[in-house]
N, C-alpha and C positions, 0 to 999 in steps of 0.2 A: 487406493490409498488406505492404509491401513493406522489404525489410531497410533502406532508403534513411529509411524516417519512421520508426525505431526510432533511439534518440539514444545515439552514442554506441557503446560494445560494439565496437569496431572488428572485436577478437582475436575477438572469440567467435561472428562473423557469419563470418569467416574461417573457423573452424575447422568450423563448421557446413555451409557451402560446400562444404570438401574431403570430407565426409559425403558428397556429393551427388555429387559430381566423381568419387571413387571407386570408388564402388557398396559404399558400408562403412556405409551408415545401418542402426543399431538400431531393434529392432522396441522399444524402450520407452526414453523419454529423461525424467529427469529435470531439470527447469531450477529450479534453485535458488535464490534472492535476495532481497535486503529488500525492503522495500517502493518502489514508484516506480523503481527500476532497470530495469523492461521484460521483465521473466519474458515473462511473456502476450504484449506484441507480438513479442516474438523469437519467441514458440512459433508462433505466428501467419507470420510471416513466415517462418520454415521450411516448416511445412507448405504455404503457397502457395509459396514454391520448387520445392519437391519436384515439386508438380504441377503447377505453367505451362507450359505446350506450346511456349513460345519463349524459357525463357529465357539470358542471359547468361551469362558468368563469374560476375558479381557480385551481380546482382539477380535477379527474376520482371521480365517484362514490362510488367504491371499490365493487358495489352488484351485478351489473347485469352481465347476464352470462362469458361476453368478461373478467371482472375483477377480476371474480372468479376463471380464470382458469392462469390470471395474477399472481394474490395472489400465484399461488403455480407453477408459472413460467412453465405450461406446458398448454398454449395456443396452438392449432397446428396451427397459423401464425406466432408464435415467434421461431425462433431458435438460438443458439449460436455458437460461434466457438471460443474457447480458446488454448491456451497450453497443450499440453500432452505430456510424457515423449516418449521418440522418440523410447526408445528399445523395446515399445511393438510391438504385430504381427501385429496391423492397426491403427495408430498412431492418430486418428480422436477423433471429442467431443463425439459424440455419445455414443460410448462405456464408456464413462465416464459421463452421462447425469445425473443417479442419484445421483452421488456423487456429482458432481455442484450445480445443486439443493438445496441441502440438505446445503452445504457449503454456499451456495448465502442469503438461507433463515438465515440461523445461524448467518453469520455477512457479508450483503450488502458493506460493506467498506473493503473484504479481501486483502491479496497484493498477489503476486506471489509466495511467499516462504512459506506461509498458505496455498495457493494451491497446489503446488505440493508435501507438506509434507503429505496434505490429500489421495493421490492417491499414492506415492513412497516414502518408510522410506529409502533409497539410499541418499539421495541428488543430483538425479539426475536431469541436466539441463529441459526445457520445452522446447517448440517450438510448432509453427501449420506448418505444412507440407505440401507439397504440394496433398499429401490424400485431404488435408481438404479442397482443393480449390475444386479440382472435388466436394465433399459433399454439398459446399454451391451452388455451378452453378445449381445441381442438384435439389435444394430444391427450389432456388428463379425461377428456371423456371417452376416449377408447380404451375397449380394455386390458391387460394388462398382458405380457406374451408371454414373461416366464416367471418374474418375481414374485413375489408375495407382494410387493409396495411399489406402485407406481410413484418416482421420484420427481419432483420439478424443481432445479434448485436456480435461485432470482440473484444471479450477482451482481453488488451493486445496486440494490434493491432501490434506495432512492434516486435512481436517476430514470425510474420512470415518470413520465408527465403524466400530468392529471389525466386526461383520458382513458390512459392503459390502468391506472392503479383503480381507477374507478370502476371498470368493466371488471377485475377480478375480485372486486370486493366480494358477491355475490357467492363467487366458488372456493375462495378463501372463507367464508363463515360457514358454507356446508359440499364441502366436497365428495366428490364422491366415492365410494367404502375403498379402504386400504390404495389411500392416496395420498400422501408427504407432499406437502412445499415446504421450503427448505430457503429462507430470505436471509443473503448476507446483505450487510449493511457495514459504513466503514460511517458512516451520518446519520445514523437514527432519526436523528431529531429532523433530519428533513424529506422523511417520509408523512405521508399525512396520516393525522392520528386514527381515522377509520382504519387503513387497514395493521397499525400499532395495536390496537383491541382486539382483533382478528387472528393474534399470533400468540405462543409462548417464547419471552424474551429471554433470551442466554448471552448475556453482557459475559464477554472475554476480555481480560485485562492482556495489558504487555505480558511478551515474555518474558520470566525470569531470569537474573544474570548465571545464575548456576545452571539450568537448562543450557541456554543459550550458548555459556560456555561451554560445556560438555558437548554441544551439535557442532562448532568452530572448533575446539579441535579435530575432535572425527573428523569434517570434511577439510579444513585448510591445517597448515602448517602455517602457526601464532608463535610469535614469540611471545613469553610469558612478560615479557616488560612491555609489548604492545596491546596483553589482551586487556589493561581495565580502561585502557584508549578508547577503543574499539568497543566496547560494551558500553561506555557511556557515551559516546557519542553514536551510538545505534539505538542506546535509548530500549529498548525492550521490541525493535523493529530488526527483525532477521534480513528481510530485505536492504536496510539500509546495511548492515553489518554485510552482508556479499558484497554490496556494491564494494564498501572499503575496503575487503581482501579482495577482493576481483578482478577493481580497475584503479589499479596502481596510477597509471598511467594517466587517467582525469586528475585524483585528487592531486598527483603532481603541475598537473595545469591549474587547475584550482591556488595551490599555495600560489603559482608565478602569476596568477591574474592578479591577487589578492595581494601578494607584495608589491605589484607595476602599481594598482590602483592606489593603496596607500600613500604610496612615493610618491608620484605626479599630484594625489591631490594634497599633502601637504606642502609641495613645490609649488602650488597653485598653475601648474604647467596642464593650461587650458586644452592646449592643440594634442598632447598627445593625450586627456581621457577624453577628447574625440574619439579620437583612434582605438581606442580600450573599446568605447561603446559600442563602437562600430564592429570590432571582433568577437565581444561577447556576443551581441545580437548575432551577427553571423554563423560564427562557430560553434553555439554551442544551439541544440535545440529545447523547447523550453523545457523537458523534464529537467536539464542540465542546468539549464539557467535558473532553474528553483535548489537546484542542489547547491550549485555556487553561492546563492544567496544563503541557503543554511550553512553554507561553510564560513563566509563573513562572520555571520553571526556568533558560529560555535569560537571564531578567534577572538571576535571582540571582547566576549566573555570572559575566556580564557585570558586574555591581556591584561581584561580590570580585575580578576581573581589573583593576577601575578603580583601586583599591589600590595597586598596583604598578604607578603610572602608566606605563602600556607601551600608549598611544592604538590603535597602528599595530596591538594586536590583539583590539580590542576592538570588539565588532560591533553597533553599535546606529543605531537612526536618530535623525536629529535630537531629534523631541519627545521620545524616550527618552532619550537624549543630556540636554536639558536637566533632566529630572526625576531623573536619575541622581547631575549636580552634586552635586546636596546630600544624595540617598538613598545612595552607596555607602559610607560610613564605616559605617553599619548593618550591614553585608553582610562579616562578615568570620569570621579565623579562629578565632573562637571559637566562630560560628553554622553558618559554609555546609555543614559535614556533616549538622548538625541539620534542616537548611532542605531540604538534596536528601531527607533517608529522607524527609520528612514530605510531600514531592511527588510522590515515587516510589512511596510508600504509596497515596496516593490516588489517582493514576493508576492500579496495581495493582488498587485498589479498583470504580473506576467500568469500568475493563475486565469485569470479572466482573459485572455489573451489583446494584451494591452502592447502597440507597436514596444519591444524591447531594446530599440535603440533610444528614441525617447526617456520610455525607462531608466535605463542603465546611466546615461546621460544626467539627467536626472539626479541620479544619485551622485556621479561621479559630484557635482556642482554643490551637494549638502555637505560632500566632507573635507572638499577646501574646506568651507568654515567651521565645522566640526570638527576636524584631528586637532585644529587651533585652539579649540575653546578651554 
């Protein structure tokens, strides 16, 4: 990964450089940021810096042998340590190396719910375990085969449990010579604060809309009337921005769930957001069911922003556009605080993996009385 295909961060490729240029790089970096901001490829892209044998001011090489085995994430001074679902028989990255891999190469911006859907069609939780702390003691105290810097980069950093965070305290405050760990974090704050003191913190903000823009065009074909859609409802998250040019075909499902649900529940027609409930919960899995719910969200908004006819900042696409016409009078200030707890709730909900027909259900029953109010 080269700082060049991390989108955006200008400052913070910058300041990561002068790490390097100096000879002032910490033996423990924390990278901090939401989701789709480029934790991971920056982390990535650092540590191939550090140890390309030719390179730049600016960049890694991408050629020489240290980069080429970069490029396909199996250097043997790089190692990782992420989440794995906890019921297998040895709950460690390793056993999961090539599927990481393959997943890292495919989309460097993945989030947690991408990942474990690739390894577990359950929905089951992740976690690194304390397996995985012995794993890494084990690997950074051998030494090093060909790099200059032996790497261990911790993704997903807070979803280690106490056990495992407490066992690496130790080698996190003195590790051994020309040794990186490398903690992305998408939750800081729920990491425990020993090993917080332990690190240099590098908080990354969202992408920028001008970045961001300039990467969506390079890779898709935007229409210029859909890119400040598209930007603001990706929010400074690249990954949410692919999903929207990628899968046409959801967010089309998405508006026809979100115009049935509307309709039935101001018909107050009980029996079919049964039926609704029953299909979201089924058909969609929860990554999707969390998305659908941000997509409620971004209409209701948009409905009570249509209000106060102010066109120029309201972000919707055409078919939503036409179906909005006559749905925004619905959508106002007697309801939309009503409307967001009651979205906000059940997202909260289906994160914790709360039965989603219940859910769903649930909600359907708050907006009979709420589209009313």
């Amino acid at each position: 990964m080269l700082f060049s295909q991390v989108i955006g961060q200008n400052h913070y490729k910058q300041e990561l450089r002068e790490l390097v240029h100096t000879n002032r790089i910490s033996h423990a970096l924390l990278f901090a940021a939401p989701e789709g901001a480029g934790a991971l490829p920056l982390a990535i892209a650092f540590a191939q810096y550090i140890n390309c044998e030719h390179r730049s001011e600016t960049d890694s090489c991408g050629v020489c042998a240290s980069c080429v085995k970069y490029n396909k994430l199996q250097h043997p001074d790089l190692h990782f340590a992420f989440p794995v679902v906890t019921s297998t028989k040895n709950p460690v990255s390793d056993n999961f190396i090539s599927q990481w891999r393959e997943a890292v190469l495919t989309q460097p911006y993945l989030n947690l719910d991408m990942w474990l859907e690739t390894i577990s069609d359950d929905n089951k939780q992740g976690s690194i375990q304390k397996e995985e702390s012995k794993e890494i003691l084990r690997k950074l105290n051998l030494k090093t085969y060909e790099a200059e810097y032996k790497v261990m980069i911790v993704w997903m950093a807070e979803k280690m449990n106490e056990s495992c965070a407490n066992k690496l305290l130790k080698i996190l405050e003195e590790p051994p010579q020309k040794t990186l760990f490398l903690l992305v974090s998408e939750h800081p704050e729920e990491l425990m604060a020993t090993i917080i003191s332990r690190t240099q913190l590098v908080r990354i903000p969202r992408i920028d809309s001008e970045s961001m823009r300039a990467r969506l065009r390079e890779e898709f074909s935007v229409n210029d009337s859909d890119m400040p859609t598209i930007l603001h409802t990706a929010g400074g998250n690249y990954l949410k921005a692919v999903q929207l040019l990628s899968s046409e075909g959801v967010n089309d499902d998405f508006y026809n769930y979100f115009t049935q649900l509307t309709r039935f529940a101001y018909a107050k027609n009980v029996p079919e957001l049964a039926k609704l409930s029953d299909t979201l919960a089924a058909n969609l899995g929860r990554e999707k069911q969390k998305s659908f719910i941000e997509y409620c969200l971004k209409m209701f908004r948009e409905n009570f922003v249509l209000n106060y006819k102010k066109p120029e900042i309201v972000y919707l696409y055409k078919t939503e556009k036409d179906f909005s016409e006559k749905f925004h009078p619905f959508i106002n200030e007697r309801n939309i605080s009503a409307l967001t707890k009651t979205m906000n709730e059940a997202y909260y909900h289906i994160e914790r993996n709360g039965s989603a027909k219940i859910i769903f259900f649930d909600v359907c029953l708050k907006l009979v009385v709420q589209l009313r109010s």
